[in-house]
DONUNU-414302 format. One record per residue: x, y, z of N, C-alpha, C in turn. Coordinates in nm, 3 decimals. Each point is the difference from the previous one (the first is absolute). Example, Ala and Ser with C-alpha at 12.3 -4.5 7.8 and 13.67 -1.06 7.14 Angstrom:
2
n.east; n.north; n.up; ca.east; ca.north; ca.up; c.east; c.north; c.up
1.319; -0.569; 0.780; -0.089; 0.119; 0.000; 0.090; 0.120; 0.000
-0.035; 0.105; -0.072; 0.082; 0.119; 0.006; -0.077; 0.109; 0.073
***
This chain:
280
n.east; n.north; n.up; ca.east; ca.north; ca.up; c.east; c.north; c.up
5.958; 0.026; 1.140; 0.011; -0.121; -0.083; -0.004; 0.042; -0.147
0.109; -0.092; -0.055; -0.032; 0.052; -0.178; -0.112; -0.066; -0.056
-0.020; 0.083; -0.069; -0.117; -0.067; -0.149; 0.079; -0.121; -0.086
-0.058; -0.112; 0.014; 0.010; -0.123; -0.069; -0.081; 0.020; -0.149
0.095; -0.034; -0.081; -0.030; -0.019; -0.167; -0.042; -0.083; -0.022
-0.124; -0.040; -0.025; -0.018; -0.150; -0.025; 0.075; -0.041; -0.181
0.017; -0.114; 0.000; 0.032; -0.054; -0.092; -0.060; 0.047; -0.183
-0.150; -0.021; 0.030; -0.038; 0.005; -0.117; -0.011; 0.137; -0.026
0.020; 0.103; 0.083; 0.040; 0.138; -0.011; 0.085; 0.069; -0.087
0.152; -0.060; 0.038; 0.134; -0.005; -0.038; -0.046; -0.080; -0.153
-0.061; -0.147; -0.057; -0.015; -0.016; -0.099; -0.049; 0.085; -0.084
-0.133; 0.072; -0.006; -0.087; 0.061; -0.059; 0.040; 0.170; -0.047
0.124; 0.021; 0.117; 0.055; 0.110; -0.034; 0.088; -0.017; -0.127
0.078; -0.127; 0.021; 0.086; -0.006; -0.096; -0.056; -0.059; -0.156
-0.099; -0.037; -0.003; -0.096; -0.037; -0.060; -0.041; 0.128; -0.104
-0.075; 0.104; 0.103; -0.003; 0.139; -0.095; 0.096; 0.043; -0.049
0.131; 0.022; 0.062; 0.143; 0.072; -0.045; 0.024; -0.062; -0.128
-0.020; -0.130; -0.034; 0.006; -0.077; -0.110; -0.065; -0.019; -0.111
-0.123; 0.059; 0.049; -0.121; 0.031; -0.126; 0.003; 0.139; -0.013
0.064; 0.099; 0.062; 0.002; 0.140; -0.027; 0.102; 0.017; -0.113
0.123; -0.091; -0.010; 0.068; 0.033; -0.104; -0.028; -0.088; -0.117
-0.132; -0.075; -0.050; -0.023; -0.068; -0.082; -0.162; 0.062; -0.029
-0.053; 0.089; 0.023; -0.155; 0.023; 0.032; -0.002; 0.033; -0.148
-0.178; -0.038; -0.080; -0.002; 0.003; -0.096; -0.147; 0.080; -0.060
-0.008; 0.120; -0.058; -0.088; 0.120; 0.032; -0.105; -0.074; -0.125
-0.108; -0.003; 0.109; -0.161; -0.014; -0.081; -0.059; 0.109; -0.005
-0.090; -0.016; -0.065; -0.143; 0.133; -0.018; -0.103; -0.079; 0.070
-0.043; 0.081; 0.073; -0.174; -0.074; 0.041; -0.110; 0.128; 0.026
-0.110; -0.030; -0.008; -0.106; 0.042; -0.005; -0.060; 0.046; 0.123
0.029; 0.088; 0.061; -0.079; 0.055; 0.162; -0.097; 0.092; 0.002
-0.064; 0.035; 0.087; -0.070; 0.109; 0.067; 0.094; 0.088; 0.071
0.016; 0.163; -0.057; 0.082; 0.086; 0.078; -0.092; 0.111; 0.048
0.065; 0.006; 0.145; -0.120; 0.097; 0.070; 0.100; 0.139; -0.028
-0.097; 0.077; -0.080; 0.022; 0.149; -0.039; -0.030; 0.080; 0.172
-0.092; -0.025; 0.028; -0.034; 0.069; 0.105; -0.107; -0.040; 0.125
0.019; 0.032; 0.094; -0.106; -0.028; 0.124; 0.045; 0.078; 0.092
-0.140; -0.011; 0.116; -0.031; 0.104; 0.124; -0.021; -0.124; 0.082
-0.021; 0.043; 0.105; -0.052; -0.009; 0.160; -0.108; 0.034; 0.071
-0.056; -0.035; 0.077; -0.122; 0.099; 0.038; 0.013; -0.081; 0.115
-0.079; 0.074; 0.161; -0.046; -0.014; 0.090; -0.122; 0.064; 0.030
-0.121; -0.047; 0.001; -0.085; 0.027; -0.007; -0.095; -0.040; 0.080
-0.090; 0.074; 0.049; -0.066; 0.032; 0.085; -0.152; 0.031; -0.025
-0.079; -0.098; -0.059; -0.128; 0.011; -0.039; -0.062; -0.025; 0.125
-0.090; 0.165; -0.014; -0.073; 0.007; 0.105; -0.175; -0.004; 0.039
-0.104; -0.033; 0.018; -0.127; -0.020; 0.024; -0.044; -0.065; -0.153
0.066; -0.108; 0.019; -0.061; -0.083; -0.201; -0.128; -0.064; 0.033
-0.086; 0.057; -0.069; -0.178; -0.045; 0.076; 0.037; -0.180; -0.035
-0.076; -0.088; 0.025; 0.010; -0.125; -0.014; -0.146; -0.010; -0.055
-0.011; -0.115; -0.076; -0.138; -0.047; -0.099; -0.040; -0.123; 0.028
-0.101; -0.082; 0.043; -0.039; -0.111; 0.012; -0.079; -0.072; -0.086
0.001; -0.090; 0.039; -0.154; -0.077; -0.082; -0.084; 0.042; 0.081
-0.161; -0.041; -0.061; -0.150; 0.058; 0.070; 0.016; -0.080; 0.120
0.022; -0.110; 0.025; -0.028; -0.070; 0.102; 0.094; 0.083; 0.135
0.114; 0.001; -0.090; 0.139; 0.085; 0.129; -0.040; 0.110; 0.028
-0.080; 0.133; -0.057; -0.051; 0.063; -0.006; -0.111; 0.039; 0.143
-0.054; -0.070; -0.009; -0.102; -0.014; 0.117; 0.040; -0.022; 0.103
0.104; -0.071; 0.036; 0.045; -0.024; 0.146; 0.092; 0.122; 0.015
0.050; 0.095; -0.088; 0.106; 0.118; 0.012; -0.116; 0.099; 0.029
-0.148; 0.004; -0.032; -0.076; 0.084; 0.034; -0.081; 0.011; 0.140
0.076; -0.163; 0.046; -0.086; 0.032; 0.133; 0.151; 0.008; 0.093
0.093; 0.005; -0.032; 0.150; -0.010; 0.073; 0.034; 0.086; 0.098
0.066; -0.014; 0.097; 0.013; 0.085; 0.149; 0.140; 0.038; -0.066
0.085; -0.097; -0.007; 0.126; 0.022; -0.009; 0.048; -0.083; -0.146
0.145; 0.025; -0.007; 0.096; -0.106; -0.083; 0.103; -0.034; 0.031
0.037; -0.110; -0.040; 0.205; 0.000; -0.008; 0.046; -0.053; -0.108
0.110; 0.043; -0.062; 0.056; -0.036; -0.121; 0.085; -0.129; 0.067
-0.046; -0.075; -0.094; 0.148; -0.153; 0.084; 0.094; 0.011; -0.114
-0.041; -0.002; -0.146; 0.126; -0.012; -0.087; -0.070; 0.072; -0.135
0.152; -0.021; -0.074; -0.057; 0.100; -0.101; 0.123; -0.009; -0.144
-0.059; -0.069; -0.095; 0.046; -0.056; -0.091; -0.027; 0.069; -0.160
0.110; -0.036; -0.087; -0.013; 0.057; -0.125; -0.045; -0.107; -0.074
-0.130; 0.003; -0.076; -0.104; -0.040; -0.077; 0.091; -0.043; -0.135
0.019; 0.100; -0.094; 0.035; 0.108; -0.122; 0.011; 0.104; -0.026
0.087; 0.040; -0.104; 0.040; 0.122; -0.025; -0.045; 0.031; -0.148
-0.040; 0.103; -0.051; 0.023; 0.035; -0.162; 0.079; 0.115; -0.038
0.074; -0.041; -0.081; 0.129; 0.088; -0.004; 0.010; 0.085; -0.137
-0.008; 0.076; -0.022; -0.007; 0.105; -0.162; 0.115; 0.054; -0.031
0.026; 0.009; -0.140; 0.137; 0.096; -0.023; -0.065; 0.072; -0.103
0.019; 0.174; 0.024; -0.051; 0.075; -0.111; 0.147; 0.087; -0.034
0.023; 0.070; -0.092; 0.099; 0.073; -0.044; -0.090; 0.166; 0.069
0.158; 0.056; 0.058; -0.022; 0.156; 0.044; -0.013; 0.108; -0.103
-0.106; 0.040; -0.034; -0.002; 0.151; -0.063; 0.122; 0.098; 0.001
0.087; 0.043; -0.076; 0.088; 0.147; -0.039; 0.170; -0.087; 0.100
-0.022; -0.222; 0.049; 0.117; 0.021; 0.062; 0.023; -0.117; -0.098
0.084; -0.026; -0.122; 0.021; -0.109; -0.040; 0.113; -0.095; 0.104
-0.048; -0.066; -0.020; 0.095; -0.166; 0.048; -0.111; -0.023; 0.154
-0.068; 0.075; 0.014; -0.065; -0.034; 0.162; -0.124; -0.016; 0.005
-0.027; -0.112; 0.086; -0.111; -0.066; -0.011; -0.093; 0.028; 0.188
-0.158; -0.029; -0.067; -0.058; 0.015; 0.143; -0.082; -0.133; 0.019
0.029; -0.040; 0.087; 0.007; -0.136; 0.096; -0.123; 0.027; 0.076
-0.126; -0.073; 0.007; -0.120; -0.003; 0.020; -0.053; -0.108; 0.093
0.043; 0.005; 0.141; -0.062; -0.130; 0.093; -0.150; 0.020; 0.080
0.005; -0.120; 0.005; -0.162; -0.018; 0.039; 0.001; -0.158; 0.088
-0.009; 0.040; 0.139; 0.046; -0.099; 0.084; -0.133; -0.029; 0.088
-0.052; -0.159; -0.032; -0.095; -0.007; 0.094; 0.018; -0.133; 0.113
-0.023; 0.037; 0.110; 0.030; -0.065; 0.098; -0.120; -0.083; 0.091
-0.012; -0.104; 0.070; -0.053; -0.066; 0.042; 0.014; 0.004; 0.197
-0.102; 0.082; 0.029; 0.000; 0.079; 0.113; -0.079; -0.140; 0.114
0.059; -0.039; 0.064; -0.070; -0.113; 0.098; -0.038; 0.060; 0.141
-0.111; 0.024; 0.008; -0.049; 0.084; 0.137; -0.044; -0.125; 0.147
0.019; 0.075; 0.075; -0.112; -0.058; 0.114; -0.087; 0.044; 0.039
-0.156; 0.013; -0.034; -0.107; 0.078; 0.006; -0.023; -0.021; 0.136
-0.010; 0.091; 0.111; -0.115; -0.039; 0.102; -0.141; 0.100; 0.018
-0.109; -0.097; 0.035; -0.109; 0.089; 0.021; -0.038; 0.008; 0.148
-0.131; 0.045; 0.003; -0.058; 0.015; 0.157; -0.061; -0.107; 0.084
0.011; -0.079; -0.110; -0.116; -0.124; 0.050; 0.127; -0.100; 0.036
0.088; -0.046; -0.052; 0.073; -0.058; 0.071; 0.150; 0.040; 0.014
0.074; -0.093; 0.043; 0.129; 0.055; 0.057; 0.125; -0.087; -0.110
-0.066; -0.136; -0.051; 0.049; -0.017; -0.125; 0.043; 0.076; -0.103
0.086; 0.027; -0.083; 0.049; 0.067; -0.108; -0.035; -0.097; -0.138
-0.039; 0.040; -0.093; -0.023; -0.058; -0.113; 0.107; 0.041; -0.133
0.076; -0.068; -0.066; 0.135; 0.013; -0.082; -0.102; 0.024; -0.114
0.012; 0.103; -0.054; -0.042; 0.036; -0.153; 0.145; 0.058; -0.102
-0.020; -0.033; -0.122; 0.122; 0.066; -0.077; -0.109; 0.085; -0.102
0.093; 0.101; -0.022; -0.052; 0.139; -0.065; 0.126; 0.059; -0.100
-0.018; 0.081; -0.092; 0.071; 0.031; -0.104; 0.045; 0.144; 0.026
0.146; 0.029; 0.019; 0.037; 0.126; -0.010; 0.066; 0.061; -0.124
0.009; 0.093; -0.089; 0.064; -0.024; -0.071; 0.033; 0.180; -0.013
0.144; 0.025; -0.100; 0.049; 0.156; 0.003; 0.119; -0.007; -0.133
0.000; 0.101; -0.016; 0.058; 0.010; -0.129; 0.153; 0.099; -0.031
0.036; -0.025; -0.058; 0.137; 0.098; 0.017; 0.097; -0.024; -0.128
0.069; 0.122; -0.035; 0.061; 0.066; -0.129; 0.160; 0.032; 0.072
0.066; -0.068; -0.100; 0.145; 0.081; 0.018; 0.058; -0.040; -0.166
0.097; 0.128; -0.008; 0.078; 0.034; -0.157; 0.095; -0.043; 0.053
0.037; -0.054; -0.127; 0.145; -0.085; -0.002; 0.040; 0.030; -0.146
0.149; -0.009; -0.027; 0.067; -0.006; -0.152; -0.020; -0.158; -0.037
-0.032; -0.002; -0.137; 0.030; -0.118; -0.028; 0.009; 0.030; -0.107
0.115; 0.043; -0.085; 0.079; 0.002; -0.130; -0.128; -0.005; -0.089
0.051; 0.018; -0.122; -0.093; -0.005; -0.125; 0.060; -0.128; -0.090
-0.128; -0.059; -0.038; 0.050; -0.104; -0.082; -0.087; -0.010; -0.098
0.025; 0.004; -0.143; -0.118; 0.068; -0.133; -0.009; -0.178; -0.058
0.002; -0.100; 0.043; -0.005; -0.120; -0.033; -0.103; -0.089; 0.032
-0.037; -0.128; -0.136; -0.112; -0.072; 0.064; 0.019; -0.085; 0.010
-0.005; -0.115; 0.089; 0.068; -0.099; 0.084; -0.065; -0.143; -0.024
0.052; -0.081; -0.078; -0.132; -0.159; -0.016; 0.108; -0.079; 0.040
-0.051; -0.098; 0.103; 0.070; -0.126; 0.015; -0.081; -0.151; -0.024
0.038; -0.080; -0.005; -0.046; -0.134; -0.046; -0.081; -0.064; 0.133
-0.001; 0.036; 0.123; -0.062; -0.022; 0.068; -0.101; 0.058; 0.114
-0.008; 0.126; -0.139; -0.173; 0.066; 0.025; -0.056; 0.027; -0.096
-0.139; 0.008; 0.028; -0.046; 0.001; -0.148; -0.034; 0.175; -0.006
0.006; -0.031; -0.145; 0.050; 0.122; -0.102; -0.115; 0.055; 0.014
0.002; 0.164; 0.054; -0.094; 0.136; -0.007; -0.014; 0.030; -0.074
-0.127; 0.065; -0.053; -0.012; 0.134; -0.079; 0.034; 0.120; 0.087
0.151; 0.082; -0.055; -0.015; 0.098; 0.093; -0.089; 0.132; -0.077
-0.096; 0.048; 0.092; -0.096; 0.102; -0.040; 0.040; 0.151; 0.088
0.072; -0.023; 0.026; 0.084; 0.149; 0.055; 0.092; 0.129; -0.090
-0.080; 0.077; 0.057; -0.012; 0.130; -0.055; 0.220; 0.012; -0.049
-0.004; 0.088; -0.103; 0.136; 0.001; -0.031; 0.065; 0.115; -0.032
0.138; 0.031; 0.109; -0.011; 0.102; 0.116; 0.172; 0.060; -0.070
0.088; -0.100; -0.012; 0.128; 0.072; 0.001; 0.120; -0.097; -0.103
0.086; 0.027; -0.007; 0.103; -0.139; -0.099; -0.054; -0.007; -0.108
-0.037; 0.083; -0.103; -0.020; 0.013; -0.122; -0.129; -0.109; -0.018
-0.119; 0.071; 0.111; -0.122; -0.050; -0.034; -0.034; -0.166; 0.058
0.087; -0.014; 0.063; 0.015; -0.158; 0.077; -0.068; 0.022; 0.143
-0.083; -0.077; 0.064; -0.056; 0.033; 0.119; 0.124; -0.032; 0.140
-0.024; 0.054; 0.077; 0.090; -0.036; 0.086; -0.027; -0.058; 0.105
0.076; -0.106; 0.032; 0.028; -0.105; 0.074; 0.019; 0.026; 0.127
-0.100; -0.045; 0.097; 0.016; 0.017; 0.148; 0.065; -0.064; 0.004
0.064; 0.054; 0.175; 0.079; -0.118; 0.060; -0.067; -0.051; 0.093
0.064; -0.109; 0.049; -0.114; -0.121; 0.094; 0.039; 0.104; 0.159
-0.133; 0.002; 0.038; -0.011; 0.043; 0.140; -0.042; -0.130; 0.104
0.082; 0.015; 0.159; -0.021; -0.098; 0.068; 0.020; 0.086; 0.161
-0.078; -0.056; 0.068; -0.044; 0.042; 0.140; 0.015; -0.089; 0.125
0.147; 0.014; 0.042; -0.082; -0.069; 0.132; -0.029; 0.060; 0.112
-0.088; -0.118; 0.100; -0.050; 0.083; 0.098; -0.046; -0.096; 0.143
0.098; 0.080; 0.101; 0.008; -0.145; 0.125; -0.093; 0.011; 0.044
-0.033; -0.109; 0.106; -0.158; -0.016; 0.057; 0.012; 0.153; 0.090
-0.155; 0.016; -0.027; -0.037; 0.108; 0.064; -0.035; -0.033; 0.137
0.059; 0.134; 0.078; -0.029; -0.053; 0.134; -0.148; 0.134; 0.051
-0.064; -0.008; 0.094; -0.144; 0.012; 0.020; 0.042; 0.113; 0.091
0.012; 0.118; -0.006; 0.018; 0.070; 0.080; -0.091; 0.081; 0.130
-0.146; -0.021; -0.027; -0.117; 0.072; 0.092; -0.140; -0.053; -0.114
-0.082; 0.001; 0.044; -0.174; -0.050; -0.066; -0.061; 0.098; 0.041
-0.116; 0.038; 0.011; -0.149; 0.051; 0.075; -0.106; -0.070; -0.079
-0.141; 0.067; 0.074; -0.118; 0.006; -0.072; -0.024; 0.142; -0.016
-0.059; 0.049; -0.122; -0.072; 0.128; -0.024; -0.113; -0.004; -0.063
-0.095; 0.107; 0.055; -0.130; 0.015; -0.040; 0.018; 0.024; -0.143
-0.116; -0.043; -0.057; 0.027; 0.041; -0.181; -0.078; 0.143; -0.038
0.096; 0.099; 0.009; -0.110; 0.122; -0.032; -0.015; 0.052; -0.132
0.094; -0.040; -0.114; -0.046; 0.007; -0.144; -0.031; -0.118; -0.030
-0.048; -0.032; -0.146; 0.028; -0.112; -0.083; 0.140; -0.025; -0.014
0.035; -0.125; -0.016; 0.145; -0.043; -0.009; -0.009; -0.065; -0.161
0.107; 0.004; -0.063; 0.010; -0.021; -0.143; 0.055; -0.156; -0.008
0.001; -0.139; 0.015; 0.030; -0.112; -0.062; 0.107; -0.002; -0.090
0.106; 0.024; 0.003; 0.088; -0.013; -0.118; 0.039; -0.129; -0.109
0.048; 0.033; -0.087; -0.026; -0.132; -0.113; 0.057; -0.098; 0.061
-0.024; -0.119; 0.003; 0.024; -0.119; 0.109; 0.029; -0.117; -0.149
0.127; -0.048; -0.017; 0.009; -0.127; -0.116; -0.091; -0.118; 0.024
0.025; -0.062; -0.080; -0.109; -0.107; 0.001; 0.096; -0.169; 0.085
0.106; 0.022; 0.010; 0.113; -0.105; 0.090; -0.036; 0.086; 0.131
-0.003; 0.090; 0.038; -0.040; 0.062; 0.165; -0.147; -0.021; 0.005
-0.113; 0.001; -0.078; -0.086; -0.019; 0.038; -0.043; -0.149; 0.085
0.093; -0.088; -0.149; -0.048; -0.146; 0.066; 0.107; -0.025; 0.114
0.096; 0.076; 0.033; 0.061; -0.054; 0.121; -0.132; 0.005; 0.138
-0.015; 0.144; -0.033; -0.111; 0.039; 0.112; -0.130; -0.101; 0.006
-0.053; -0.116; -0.131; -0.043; -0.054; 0.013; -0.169; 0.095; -0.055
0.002; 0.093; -0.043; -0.134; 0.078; 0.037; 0.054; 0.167; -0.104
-0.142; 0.059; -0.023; 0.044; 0.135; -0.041; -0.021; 0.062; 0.160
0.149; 0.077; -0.024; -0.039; 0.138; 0.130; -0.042; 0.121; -0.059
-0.062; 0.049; 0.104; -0.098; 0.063; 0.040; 0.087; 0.191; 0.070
-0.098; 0.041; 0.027; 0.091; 0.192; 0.014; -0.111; -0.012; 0.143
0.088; 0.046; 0.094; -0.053; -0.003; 0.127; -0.093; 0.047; 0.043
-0.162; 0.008; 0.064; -0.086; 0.109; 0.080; -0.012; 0.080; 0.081
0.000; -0.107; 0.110; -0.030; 0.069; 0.167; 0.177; 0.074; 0.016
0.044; -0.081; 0.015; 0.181; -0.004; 0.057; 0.048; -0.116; -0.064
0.166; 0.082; -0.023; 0.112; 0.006; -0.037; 0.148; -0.062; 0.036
0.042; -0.069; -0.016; 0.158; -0.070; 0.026; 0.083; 0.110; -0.024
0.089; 0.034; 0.026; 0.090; 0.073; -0.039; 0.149; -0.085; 0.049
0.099; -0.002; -0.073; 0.157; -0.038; 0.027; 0.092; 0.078; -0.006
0.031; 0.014; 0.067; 0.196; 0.026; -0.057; 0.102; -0.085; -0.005
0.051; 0.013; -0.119; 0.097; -0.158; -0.052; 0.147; 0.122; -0.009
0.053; -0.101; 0.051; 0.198; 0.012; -0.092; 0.006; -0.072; -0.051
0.086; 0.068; -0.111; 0.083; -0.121; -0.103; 0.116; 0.065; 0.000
0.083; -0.083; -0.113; 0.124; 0.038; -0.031; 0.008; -0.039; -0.153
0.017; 0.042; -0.062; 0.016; -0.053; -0.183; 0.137; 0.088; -0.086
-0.020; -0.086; -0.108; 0.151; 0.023; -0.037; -0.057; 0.010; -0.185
-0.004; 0.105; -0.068; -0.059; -0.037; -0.144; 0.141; 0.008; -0.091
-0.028; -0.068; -0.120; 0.181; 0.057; -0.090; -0.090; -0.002; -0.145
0.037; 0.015; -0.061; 0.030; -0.019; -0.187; 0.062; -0.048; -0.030
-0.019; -0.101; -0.144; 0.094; -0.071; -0.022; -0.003; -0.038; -0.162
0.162; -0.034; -0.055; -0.061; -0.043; -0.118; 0.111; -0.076; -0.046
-0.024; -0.105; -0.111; 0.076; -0.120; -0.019; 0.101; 0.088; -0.107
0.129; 0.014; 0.084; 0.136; -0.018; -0.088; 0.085; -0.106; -0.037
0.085; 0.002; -0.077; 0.090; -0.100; -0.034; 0.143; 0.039; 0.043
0.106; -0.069; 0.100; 0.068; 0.033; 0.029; 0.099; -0.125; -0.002
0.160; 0.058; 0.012; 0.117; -0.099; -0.017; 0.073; 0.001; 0.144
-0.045; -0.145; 0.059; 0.081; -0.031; 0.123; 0.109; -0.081; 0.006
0.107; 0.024; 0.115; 0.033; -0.137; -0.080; 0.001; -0.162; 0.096
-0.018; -0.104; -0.090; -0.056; -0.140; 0.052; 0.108; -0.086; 0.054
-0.011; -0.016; 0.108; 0.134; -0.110; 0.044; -0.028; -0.102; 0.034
-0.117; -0.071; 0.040; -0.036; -0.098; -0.054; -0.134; -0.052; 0.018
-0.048; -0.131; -0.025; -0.136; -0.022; 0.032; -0.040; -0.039; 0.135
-0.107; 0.043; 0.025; -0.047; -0.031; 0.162; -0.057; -0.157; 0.018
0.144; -0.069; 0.026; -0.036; -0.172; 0.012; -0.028; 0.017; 0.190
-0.099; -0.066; 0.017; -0.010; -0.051; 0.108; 0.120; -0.063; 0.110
0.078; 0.059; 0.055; 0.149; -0.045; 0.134; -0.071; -0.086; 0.036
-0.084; -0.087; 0.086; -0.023; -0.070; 0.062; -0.162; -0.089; -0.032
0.027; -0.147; 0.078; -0.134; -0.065; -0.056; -0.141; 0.019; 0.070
-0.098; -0.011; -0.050; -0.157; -0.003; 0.094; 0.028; -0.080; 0.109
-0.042; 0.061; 0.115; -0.023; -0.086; 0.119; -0.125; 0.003; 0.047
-0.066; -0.134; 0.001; -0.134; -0.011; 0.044; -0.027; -0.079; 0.153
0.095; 0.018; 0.109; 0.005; -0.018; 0.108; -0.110; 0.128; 0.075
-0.036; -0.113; 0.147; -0.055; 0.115; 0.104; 0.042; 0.009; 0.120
0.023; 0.128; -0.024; 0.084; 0.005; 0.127; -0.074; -0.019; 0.160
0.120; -0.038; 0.090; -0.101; -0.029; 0.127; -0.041; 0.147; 0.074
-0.139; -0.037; 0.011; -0.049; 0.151; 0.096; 0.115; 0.057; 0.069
0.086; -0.100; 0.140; 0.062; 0.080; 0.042; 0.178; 0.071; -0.057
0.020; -0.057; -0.118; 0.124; 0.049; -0.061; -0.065; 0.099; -0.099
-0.132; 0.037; -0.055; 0.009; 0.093; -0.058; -0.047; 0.142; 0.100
-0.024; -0.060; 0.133; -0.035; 0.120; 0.102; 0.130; 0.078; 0.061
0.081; -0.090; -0.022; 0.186; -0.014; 0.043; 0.048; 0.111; -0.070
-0.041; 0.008; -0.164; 0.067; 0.140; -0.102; -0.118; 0.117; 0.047
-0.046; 0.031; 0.068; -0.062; 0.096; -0.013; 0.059; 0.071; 0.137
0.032; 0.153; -0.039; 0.099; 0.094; 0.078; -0.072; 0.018; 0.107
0.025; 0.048; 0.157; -0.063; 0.025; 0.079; -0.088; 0.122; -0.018
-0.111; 0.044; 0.033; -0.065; 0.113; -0.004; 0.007; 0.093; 0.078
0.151; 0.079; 0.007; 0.015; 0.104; 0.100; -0.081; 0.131; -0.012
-0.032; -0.009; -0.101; -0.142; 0.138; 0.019; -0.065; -0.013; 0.070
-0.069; -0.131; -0.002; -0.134; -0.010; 0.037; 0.052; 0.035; 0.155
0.088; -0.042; 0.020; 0.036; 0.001; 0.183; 0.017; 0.125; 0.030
0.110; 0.085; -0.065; 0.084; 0.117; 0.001; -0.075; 0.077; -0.102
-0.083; 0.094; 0.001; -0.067; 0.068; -0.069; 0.103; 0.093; -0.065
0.034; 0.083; -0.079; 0.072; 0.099; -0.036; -0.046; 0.132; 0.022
0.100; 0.089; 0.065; -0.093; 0.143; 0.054; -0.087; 0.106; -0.146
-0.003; 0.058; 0.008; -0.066; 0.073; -0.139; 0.104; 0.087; -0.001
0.080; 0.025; 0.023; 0.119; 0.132; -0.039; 0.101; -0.123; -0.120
0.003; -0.106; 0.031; 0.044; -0.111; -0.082; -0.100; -0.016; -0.157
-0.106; 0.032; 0.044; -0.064; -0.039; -0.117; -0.054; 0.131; -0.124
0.051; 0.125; 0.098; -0.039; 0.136; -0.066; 0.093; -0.001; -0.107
-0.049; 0.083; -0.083; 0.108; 0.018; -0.142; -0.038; 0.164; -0.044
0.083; 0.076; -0.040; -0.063; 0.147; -0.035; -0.012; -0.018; -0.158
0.034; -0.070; -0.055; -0.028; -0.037; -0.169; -0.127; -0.074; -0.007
-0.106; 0.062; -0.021; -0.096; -0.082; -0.046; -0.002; -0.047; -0.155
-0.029; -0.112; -0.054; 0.028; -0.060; -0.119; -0.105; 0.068; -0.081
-0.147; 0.035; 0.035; -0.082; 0.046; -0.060; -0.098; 0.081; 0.066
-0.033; 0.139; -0.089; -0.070; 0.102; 0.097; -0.194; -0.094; 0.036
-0.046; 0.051; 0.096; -0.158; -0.035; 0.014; -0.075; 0.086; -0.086
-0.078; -0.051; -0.131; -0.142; 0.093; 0.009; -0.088; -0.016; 0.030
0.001; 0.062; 0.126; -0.151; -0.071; 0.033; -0.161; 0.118; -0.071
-0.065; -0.090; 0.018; -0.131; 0.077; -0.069; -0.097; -0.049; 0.069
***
């Protein structure tokens, strides 16, 4: 059977063909990503931190299970590289919100406590040099007090660093005996009050996790560039504030042949992995 064109297809094509030979070149103001990485990563035994109260029931604990495992906040740093001009080092600090199922000896109930994991990580990236100081009307105006480095004595201008990072999935837990002191790491004051409580550095025994993630970091910095404009983005069609009936909007939804027909794994193998593991 052939492929049917729908109508407003055929319009919209001819539509562009028509604004391509009339297009009219603006300047606008963007964010251009100089550079970014990938990572697959593999954080391995991240002790977990509780409040005092969570604390005590992890000290009398038989077992655990991780049910989920969520990103809190991040704090993100940009410093300039020593002897590499234009490249910058990218400074993360990722703390996560670890939801356990405690069980003890006394009963067969599990008790849900959340606990704080958190780990840190560095990657270099280029991000051009820019010897400029930047004021706009809708922030308020700095004193910049930074040291002054290059551009005939002008300090230089980071570029904006940004991180993302998909939900982490929970790969293995334990308990471990605590046989040193464990160190508390600096905990913000928005994670504290999530936790509701200051945490605490473990005694008796220990949480331990292993999390995956996947994250994606870049650099970036606002250029001015000439595109060209063909026209303004008016709205094609009007608001519809209809509801649709349960069973006509169950009607558009495709059958679920996965779920039936599983796909073999020689289908789902790939020899290109997108990003290497470090695990640690």
């Amino acid at each position: 059977m052939s492929d049917v064109t729908l109508e407003t297809d055929v319009n919209n094509g001819e539509e562009l063909k028509n604004a391509a030979a009339e297009f009219e070149p603006v300047c606008v103001d963007v964010p251009r990503i100089y550079d970014s990485c990938g990572a697959k990563d593999c954080l391995r035994d991240l002790t977990v931190f509780y409040t005092e109260q969570n604390r005590e029931l992890i000290d009398k604990a038989t077992s655990v299970r991780v049910n989920k495992i969520s990103v809190i906040t991040a704090t993100v740093d940009v410093d300039s590289v020593a002897f590499h001009r234009g490249y910058y080092a990218v400074d993360i600090i990722y703390y996560f919100n670890v939801c356990c199922e405690v069980y003890s000896g006394a009963t067969n109930i599990p008790t849900s406590v959340n606990g704080l994991a958190t780990t840190t990580k560095r990657v270099v990236l280029y991000g051009s040099d820019a010897c400029v100081k930047v004021f706009s009307s809708d922030t308020e105006a700095e004193i910049d007090t930074s040291e002054l480095d290059c551009c005939n004595g002008y300090p230089v201008t980071m570029p904006r660093a940004t991180v993302q990072i998909s939900s982490p999935m929970a790969l293995s837990s334990s308990l471990s005996p605590v046989t040193a002191p464990v160190i508390l790491p600096y905990v913000p004051e928005n994670v504290t009050e999530f936790f509701g409580g200051d945490l605490v550095a473990p005694e008796a025994q220990k949480v331990l996790v292993t999390i995956g993630v996947f994250t994606i970091a870049q650099l970036s910095r606002n250029v001015q560039l000439m595109i060209p404009s063909y026209d303004f983005c008016v709205p094609r069609k009007e608001c519809d504030n209809r509801t649709d009936d349960p069973c006509e909007a169950f009607s558009k939804i495709d059958f679920p042949a996965d779920s039936f027909f599983p796909p073999s794994s020689i289908d789902g193998d790939s020899d290109a992995a997108p990003f290497d593991c470090h695990c640690r």
